[in-house]
N, CA, C and O atoms as CSV, one atom per row, in Angstrom:
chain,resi,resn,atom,element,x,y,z
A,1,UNK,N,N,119.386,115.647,96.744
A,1,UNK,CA,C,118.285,115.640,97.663
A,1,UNK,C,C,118.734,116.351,98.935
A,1,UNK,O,O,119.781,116.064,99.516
A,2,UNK,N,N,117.787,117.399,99.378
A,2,UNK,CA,C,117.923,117.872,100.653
A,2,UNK,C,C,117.749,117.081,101.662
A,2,UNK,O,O,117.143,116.019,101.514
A,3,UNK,N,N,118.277,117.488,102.921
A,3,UNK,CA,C,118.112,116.951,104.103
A,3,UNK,C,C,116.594,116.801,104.799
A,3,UNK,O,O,116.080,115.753,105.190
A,4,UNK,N,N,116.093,117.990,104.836
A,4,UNK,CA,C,114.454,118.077,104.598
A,4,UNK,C,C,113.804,116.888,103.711
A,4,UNK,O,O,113.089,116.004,104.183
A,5,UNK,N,N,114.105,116.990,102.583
A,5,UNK,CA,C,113.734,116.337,101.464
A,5,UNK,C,C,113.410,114.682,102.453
A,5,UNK,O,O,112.293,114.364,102.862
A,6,UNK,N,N,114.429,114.015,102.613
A,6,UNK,CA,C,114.951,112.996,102.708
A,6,UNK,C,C,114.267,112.539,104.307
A,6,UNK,O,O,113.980,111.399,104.673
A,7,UNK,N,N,114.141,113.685,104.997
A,7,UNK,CA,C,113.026,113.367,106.397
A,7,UNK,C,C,112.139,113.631,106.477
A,7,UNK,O,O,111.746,113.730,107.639
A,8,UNK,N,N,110.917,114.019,105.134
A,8,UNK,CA,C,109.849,113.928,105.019
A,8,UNK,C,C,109.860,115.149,104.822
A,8,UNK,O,O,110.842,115.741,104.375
A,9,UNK,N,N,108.201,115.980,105.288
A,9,UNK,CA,C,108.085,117.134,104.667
A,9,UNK,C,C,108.819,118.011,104.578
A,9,UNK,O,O,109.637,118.063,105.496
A,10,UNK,N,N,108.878,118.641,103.957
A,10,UNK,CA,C,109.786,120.470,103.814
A,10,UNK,C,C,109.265,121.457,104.917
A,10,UNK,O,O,108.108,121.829,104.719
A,11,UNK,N,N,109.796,121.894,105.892
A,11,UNK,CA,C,109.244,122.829,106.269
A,11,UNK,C,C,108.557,122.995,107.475
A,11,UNK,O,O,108.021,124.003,107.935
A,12,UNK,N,N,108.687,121.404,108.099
A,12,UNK,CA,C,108.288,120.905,109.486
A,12,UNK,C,C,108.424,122.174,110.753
A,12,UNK,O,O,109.282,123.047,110.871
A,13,UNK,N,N,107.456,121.931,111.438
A,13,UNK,CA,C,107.504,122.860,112.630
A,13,UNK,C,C,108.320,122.301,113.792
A,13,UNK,O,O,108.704,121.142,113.636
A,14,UNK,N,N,108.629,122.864,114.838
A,14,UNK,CA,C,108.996,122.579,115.803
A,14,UNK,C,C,108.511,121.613,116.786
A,14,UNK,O,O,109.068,120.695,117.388
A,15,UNK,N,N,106.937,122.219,116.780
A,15,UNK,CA,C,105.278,121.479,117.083
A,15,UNK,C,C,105.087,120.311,117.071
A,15,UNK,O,O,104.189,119.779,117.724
A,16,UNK,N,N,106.365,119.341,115.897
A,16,UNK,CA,C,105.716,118.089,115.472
A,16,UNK,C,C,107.232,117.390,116.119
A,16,UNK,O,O,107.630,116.261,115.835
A,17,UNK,N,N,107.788,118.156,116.847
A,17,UNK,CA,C,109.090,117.531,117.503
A,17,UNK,C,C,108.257,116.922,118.928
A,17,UNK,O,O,108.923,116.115,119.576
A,18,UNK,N,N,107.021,117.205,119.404
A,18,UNK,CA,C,107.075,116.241,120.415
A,18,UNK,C,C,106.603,114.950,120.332
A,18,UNK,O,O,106.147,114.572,119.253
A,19,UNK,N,N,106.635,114.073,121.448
A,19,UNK,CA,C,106.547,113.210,121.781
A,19,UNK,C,C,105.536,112.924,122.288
A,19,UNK,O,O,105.041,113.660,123.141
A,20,UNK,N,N,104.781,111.432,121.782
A,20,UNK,CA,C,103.305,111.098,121.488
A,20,UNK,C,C,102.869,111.240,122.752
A,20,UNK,O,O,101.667,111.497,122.691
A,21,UNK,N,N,103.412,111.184,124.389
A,21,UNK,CA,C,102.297,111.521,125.631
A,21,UNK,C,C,102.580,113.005,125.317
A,21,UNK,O,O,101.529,113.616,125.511
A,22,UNK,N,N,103.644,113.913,124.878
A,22,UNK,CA,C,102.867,115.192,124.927
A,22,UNK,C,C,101.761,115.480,123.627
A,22,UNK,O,O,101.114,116.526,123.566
A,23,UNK,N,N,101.688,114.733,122.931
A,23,UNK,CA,C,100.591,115.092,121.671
A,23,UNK,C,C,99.387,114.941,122.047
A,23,UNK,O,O,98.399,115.394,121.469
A,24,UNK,N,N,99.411,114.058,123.400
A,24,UNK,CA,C,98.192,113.697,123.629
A,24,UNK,C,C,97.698,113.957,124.902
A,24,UNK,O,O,96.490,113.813,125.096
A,25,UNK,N,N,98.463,114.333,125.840
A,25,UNK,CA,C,98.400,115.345,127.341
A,25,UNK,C,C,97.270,116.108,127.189
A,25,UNK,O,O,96.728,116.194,128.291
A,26,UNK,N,N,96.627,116.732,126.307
A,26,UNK,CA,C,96.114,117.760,126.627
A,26,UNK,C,C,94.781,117.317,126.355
A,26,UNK,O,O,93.963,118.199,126.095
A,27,UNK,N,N,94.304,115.822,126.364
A,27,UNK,CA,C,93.020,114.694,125.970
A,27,UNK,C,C,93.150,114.383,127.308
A,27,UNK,O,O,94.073,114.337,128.122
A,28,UNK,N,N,91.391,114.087,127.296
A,28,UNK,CA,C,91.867,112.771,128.406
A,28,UNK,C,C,91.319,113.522,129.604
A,28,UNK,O,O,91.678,114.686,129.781
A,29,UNK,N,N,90.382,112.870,130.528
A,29,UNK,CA,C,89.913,113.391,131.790
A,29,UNK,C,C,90.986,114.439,132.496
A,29,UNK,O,O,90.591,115.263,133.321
A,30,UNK,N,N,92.021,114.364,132.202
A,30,UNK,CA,C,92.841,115.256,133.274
A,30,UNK,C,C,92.357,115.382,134.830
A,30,UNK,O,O,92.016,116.405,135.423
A,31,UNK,N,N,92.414,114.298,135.223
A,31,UNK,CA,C,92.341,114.007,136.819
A,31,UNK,C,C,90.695,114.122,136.995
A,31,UNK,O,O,90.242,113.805,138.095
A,32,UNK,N,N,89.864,114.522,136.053
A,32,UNK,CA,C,88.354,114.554,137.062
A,32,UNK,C,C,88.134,113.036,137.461
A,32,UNK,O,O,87.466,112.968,138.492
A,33,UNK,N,N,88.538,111.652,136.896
A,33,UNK,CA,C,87.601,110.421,137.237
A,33,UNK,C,C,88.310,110.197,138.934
A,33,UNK,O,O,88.173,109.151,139.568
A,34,UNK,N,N,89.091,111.468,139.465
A,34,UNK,CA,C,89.910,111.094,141.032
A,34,UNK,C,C,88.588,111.240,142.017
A,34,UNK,O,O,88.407,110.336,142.833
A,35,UNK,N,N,87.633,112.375,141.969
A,35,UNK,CA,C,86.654,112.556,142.363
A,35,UNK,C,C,85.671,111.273,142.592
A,35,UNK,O,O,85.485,110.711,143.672
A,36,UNK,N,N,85.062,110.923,141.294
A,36,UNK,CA,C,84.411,109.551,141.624
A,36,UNK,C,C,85.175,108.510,141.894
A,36,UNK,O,O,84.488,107.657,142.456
A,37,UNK,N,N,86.085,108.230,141.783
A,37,UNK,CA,C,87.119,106.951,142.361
A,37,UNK,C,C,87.319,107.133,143.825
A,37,UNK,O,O,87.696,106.156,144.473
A,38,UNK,N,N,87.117,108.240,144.405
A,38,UNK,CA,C,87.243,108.163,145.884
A,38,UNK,C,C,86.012,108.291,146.433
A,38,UNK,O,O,85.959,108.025,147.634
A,39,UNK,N,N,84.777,108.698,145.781
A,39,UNK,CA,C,83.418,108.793,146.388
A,39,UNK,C,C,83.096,107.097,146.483
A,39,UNK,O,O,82.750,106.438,147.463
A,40,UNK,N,N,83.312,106.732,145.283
A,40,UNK,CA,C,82.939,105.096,145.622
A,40,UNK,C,C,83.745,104.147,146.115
A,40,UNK,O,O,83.295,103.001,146.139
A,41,UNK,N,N,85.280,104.429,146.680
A,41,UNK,CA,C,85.517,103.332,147.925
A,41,UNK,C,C,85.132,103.988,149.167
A,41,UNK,O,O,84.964,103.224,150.118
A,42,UNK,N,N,84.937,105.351,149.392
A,42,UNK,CA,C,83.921,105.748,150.746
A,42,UNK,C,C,83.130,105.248,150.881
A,42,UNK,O,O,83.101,104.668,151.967
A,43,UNK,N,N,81.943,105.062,149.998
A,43,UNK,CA,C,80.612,104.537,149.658
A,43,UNK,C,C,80.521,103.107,150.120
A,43,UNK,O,O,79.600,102.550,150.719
A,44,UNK,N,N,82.051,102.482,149.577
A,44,UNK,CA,C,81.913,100.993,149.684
A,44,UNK,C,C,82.059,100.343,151.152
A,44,UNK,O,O,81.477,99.430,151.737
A,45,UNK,N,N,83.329,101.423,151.552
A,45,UNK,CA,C,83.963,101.385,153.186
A,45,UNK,C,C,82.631,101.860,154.224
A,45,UNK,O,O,82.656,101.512,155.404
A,46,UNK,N,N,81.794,102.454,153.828
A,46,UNK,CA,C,80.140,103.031,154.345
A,46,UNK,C,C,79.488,101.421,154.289
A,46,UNK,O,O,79.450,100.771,155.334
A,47,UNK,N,N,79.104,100.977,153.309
A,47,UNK,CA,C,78.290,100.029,153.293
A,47,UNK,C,C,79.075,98.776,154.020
A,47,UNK,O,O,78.534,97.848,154.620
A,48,UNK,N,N,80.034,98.917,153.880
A,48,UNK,CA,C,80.624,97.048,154.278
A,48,UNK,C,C,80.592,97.597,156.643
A,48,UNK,O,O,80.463,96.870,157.628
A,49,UNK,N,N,80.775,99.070,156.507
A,49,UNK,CA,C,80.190,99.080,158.136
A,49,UNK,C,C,78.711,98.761,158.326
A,49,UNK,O,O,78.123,98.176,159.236
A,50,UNK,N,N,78.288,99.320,157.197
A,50,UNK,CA,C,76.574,99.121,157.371
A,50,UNK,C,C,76.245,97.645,157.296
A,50,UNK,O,O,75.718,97.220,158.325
A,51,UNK,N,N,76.388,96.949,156.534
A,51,UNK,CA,C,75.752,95.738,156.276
A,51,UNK,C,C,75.713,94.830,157.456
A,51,UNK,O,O,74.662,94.191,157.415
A,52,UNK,N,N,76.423,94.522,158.470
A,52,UNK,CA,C,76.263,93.910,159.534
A,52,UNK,C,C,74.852,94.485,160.246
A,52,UNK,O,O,73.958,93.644,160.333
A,53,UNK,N,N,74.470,96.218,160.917
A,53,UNK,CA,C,73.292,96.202,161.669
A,53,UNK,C,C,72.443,96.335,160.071
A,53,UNK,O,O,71.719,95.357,160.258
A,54,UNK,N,N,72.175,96.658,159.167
A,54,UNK,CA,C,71.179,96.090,158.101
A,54,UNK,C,C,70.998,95.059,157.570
A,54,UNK,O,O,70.217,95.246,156.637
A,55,UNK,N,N,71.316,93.959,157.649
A,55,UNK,CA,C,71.140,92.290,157.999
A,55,UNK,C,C,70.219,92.196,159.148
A,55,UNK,O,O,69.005,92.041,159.014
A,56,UNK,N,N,70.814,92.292,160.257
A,56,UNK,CA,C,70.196,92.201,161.428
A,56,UNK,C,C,68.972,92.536,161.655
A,56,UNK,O,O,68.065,91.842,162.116
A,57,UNK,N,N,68.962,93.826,161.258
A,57,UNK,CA,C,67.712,94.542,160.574
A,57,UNK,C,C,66.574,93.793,160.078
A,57,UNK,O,O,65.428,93.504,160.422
A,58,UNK,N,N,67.393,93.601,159.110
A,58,UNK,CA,C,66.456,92.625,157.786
A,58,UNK,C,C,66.308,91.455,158.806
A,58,UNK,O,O,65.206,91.660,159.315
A,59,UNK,N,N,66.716,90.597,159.240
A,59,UNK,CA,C,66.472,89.305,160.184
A,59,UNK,C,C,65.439,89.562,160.639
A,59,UNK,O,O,64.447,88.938,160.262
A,60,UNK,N,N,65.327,90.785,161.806
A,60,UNK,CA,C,64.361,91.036,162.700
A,60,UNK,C,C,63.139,91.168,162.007
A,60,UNK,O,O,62.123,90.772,162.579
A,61,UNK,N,N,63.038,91.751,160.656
A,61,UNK,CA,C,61.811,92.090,160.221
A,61,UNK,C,C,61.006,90.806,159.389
A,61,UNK,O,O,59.792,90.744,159.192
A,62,UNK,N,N,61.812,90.029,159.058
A,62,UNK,CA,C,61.470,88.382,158.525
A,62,UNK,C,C,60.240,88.442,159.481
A,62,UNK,O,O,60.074,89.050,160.538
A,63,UNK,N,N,59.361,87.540,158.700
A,63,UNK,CA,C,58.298,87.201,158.819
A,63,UNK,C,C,57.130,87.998,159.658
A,63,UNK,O,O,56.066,87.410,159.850
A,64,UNK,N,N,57.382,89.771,160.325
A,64,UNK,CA,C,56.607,90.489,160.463
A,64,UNK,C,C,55.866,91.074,159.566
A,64,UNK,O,O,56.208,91.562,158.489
A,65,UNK,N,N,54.496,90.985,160.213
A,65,UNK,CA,C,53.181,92.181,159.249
A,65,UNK,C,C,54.003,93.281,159.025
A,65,UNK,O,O,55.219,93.342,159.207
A,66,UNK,N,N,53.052,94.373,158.509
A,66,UNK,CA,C,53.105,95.952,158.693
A,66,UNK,C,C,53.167,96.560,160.128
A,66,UNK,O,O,53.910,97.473,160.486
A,67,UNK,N,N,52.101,95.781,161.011
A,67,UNK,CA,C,52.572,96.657,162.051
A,67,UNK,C,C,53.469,96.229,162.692
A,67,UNK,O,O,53.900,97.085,163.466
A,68,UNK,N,N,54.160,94.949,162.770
A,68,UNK,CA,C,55.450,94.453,163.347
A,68,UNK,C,C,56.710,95.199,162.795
A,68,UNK,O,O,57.759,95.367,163.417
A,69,UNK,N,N,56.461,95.571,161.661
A,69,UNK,CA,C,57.353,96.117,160.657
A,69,UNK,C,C,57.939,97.873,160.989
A,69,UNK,O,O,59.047,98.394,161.122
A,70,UNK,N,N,56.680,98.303,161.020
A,70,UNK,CA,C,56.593,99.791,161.586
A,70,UNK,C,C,56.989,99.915,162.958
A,70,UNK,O,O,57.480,100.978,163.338
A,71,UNK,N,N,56.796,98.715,163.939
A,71,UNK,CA,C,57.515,98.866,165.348
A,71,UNK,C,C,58.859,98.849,165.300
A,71,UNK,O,O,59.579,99.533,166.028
A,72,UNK,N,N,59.340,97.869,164.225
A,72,UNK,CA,C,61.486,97.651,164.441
A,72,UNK,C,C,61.870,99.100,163.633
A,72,UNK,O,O,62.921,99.697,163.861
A,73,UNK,N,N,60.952,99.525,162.748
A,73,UNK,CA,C,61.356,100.514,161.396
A,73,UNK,C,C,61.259,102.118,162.441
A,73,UNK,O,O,61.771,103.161,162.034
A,74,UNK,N,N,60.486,102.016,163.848
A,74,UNK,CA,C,60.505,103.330,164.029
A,74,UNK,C,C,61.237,103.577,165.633
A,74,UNK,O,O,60.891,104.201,166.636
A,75,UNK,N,N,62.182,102.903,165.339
A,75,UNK,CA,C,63.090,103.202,166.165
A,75,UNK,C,C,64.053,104.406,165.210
A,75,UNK,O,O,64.152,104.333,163.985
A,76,UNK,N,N,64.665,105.413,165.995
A,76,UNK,CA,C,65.452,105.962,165.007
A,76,UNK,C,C,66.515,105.833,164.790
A,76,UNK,O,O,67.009,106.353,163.789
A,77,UNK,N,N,67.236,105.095,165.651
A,77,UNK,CA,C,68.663,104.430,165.152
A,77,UNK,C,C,68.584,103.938,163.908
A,77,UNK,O,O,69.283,104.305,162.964
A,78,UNK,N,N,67.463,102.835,163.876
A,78,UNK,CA,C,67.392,101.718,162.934
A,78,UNK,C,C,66.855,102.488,161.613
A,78,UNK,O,O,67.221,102.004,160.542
A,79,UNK,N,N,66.306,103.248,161.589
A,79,UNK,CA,C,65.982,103.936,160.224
A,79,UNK,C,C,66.820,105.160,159.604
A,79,UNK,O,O,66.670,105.727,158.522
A,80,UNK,N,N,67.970,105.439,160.874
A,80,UNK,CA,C,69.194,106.145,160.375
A,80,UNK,C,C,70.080,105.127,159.772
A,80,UNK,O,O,70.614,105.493,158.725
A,81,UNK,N,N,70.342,104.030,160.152
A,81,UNK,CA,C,71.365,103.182,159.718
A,81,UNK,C,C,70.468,102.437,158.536
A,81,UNK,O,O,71.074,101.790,157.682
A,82,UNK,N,N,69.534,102.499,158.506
A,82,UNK,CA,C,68.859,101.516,156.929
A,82,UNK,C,C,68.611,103.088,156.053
A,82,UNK,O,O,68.723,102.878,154.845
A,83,UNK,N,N,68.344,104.399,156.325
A,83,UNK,CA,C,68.609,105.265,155.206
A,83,UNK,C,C,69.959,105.379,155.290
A,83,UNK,O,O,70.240,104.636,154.350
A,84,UNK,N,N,70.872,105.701,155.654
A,84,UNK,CA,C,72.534,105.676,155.753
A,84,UNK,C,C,72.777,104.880,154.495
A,84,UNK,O,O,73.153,105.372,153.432
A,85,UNK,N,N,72.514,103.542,154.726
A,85,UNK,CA,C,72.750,102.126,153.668
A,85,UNK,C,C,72.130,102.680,151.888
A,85,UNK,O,O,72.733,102.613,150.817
A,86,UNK,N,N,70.523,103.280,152.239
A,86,UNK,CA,C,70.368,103.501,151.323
A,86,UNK,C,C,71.030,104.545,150.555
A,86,UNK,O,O,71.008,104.403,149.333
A,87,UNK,N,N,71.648,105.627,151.065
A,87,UNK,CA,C,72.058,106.774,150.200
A,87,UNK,C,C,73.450,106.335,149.798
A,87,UNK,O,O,73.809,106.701,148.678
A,88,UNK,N,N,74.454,105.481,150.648
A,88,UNK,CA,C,75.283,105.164,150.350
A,88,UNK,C,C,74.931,104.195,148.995
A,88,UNK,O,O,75.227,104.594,147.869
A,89,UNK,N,N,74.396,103.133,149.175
A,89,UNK,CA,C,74.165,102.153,148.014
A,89,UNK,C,C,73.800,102.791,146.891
A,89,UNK,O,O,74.525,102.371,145.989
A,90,UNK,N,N,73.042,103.593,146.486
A,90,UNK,CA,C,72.354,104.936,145.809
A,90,UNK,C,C,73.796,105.243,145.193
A,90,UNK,O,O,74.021,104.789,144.071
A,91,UNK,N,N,74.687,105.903,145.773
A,91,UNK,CA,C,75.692,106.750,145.264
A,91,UNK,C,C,76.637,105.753,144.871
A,91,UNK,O,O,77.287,106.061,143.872
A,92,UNK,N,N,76.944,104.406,145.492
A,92,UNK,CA,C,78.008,103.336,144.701
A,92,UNK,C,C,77.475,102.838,143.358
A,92,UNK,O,O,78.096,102.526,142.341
A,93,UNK,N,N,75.966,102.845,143.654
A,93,UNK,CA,C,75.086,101.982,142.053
A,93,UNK,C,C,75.013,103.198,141.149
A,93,UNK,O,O,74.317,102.992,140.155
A,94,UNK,N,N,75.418,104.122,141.208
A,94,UNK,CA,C,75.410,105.366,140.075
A,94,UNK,C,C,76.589,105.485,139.911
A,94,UNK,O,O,76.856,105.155,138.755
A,95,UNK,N,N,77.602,105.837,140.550
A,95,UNK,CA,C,79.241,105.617,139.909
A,95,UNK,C,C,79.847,104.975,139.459
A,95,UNK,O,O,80.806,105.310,138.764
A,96,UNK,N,N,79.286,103.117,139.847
A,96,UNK,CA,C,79.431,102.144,139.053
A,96,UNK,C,C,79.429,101.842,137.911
A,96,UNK,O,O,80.388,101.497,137.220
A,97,UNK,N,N,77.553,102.029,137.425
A,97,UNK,CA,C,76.702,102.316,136.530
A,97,UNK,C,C,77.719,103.189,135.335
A,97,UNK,O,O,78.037,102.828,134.202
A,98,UNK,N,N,78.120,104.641,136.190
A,98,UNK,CA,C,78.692,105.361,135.316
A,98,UNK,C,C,79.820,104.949,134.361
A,98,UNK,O,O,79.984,105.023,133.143
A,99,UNK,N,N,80.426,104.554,135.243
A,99,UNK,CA,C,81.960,104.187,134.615
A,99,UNK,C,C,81.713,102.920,134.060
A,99,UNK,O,O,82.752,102.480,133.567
A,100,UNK,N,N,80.553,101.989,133.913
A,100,UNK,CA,C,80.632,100.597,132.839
A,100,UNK,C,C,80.086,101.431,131.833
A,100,UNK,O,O,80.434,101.133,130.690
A,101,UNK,N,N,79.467,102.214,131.934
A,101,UNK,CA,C,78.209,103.220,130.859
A,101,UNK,C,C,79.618,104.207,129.846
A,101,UNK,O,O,79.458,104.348,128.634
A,102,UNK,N,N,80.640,104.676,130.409
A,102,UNK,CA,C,81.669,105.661,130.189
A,102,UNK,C,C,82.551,104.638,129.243
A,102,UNK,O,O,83.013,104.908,128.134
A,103,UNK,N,N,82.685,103.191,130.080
A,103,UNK,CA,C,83.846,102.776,129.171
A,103,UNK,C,C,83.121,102.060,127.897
A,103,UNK,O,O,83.792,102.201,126.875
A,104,UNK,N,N,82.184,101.490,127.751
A,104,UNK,CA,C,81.520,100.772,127.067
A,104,UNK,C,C,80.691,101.230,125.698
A,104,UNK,O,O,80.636,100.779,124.554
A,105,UNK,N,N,79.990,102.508,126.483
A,105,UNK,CA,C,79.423,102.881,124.829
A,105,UNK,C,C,80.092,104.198,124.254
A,105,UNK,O,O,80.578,105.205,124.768
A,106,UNK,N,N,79.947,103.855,123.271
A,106,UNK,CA,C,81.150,104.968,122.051
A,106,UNK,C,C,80.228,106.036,121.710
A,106,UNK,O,O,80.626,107.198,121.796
A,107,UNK,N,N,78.655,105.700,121.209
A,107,UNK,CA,C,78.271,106.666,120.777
A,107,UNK,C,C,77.701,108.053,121.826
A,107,UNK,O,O,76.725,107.961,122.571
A,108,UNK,N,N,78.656,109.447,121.652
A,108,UNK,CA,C,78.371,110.044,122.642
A,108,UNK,C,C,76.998,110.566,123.046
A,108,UNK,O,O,76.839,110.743,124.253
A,109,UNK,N,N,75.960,110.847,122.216
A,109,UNK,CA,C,74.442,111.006,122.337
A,109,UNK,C,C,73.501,109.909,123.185
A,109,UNK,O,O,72.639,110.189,124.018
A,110,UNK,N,N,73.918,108.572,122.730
A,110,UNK,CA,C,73.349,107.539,123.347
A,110,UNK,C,C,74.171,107.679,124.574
A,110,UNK,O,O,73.459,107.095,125.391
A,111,UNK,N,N,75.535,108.205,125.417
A,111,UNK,CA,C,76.555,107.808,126.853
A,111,UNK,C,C,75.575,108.877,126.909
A,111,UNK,O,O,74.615,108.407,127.520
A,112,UNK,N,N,75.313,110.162,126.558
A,112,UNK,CA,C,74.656,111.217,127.390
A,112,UNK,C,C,73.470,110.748,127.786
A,112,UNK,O,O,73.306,110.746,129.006
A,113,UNK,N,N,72.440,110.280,127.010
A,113,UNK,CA,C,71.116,110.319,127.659
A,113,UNK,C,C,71.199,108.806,128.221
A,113,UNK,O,O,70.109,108.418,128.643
A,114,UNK,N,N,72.248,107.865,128.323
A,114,UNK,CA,C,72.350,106.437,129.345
A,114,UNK,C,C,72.787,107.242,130.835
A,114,UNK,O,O,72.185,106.918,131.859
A,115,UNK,N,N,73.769,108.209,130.879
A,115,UNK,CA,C,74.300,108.217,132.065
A,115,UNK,C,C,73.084,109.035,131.862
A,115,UNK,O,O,72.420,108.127,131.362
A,116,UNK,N,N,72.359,109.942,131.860
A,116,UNK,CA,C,71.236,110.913,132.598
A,116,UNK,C,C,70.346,110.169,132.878
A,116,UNK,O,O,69.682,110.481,133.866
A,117,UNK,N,N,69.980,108.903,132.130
A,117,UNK,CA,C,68.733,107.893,132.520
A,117,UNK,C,C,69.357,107.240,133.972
A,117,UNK,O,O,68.540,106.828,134.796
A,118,UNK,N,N,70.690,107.160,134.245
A,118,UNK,CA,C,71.305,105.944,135.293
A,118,UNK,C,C,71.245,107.412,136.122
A,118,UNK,O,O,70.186,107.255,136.730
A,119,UNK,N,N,71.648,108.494,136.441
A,119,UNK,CA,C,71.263,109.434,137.527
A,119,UNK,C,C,70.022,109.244,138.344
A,119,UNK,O,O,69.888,108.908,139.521
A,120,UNK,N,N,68.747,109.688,136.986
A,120,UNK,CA,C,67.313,109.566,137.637
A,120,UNK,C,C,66.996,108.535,138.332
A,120,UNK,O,O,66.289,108.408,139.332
A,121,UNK,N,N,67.864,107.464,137.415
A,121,UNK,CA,C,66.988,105.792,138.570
A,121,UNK,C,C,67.986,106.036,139.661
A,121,UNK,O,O,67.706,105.853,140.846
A,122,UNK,N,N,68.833,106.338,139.357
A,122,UNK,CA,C,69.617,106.118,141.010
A,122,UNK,C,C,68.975,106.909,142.048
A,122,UNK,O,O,69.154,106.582,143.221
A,123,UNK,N,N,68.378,107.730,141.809
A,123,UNK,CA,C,67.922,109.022,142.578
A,123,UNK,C,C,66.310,108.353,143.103
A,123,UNK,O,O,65.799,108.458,144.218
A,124,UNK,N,N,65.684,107.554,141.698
A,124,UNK,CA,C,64.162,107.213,142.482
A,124,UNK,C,C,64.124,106.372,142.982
A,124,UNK,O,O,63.250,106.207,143.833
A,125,UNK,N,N,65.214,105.251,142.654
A,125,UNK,CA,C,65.578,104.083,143.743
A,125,UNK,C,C,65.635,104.654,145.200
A,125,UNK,O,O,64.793,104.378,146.054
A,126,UNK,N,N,66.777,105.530,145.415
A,126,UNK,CA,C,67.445,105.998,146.385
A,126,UNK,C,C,65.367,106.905,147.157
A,126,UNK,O,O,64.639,106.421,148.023
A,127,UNK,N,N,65.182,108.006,146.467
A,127,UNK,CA,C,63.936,108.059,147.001
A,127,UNK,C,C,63.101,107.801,147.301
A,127,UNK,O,O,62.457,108.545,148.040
A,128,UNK,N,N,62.496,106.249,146.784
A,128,UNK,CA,C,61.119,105.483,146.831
A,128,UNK,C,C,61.543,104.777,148.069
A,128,UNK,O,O,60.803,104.685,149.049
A,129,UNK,N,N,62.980,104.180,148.002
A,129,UNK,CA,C,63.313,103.704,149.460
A,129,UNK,C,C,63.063,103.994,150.408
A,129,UNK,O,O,62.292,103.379,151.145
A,130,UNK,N,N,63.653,105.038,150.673
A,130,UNK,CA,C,63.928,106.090,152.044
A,130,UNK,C,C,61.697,106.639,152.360
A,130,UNK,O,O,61.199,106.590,153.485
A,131,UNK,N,N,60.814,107.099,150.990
A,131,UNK,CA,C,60.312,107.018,151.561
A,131,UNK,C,C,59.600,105.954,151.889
A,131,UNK,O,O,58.487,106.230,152.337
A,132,UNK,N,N,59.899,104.679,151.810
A,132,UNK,CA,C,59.363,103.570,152.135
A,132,UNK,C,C,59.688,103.418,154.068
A,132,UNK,O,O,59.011,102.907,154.961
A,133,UNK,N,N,60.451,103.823,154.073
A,133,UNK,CA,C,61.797,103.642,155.689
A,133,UNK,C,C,60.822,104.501,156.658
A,133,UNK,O,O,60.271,104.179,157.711
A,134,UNK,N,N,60.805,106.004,155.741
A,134,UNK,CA,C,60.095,107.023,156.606
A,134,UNK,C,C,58.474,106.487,156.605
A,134,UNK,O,O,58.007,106.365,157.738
A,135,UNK,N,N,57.575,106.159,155.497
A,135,UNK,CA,C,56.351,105.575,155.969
A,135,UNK,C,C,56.128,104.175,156.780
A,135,UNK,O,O,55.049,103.863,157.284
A,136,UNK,N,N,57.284,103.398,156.828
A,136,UNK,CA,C,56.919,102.244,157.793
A,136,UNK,C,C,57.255,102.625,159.176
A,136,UNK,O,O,56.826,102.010,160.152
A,137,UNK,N,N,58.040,103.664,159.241
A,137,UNK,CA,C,58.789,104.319,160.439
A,137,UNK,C,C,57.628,105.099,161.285
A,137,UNK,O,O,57.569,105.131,162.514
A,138,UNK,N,N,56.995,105.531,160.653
A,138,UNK,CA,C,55.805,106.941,161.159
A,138,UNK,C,C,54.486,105.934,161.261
A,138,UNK,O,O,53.356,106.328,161.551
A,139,UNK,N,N,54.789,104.782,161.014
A,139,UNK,CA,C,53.090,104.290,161.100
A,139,UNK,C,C,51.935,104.386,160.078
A,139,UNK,O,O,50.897,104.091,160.671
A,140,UNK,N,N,51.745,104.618,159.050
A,140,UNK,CA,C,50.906,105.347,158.322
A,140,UNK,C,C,50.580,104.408,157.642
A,140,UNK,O,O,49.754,104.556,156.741
């Protein structure tokens, strides 16, 4: 019996001399999930400043009508710092979303059209809000 023989196939390449992280190095996000991993502790470090004057916010507007509502809402501080909240919250609830959506479902047809469905709502959430902010803000 050959030496070959005796370590398996005849004729082995060089190719199959590496070692299983290099077999598999060349899989694998290769650094893109660094991008969303730092958009959403910005996002988070954004909201945890925000949430103190958007509470407050929210306090003040307890138990006002519409037009009590439209008086605190059209100040423009207060409707920069409650859209601020919203675009931030918007962009943490879609990266979130993403990555339970990324690790969780296998089948890739169903992850494509879940994460494109979790974009749009994040986006009409994020829009129906803001224009909710801007029509209580303007009076209308």
């Amino acid at each position: 019996m050959s030496v070959q023989e005796s370590h398996g196939k005849a004729g082995r390449t060089d190719a199959t001399m590496r070692t299983p992280m290099g077999k598999v190095r060349k899989f694998g996000p290769a650094g893109s999930g660094t991008s969303d991993f730092w958009r959403q502790r910005i996002t988070a470090v954004a909201m945890t400043l925000l949430i103190l004057p958007v509470v407050v916010v929210i306090m003040m507007l307890l138990g006002r009508n519409q037009a009590g509502a439209a008086q605190i809402l059209g100040s423009p501080l207060i409707s920069l710092v409650m859209i601020l909240f919203i675009i931030a919250s918007a962009i943490h609830m879609k990266i979130g979303m993403q990555v339970v959506i990324e690790d969780y479902i296998q089948n890739e047809k169903l992850k494509l059209v879940t994460i494109m469905a979790n974009n749009f709502f994040s986006i009409a959430v994020a829009l129906a809000a803001i224009f909710a902010i801007f029509k209580l803000a303007s009076g209308v």
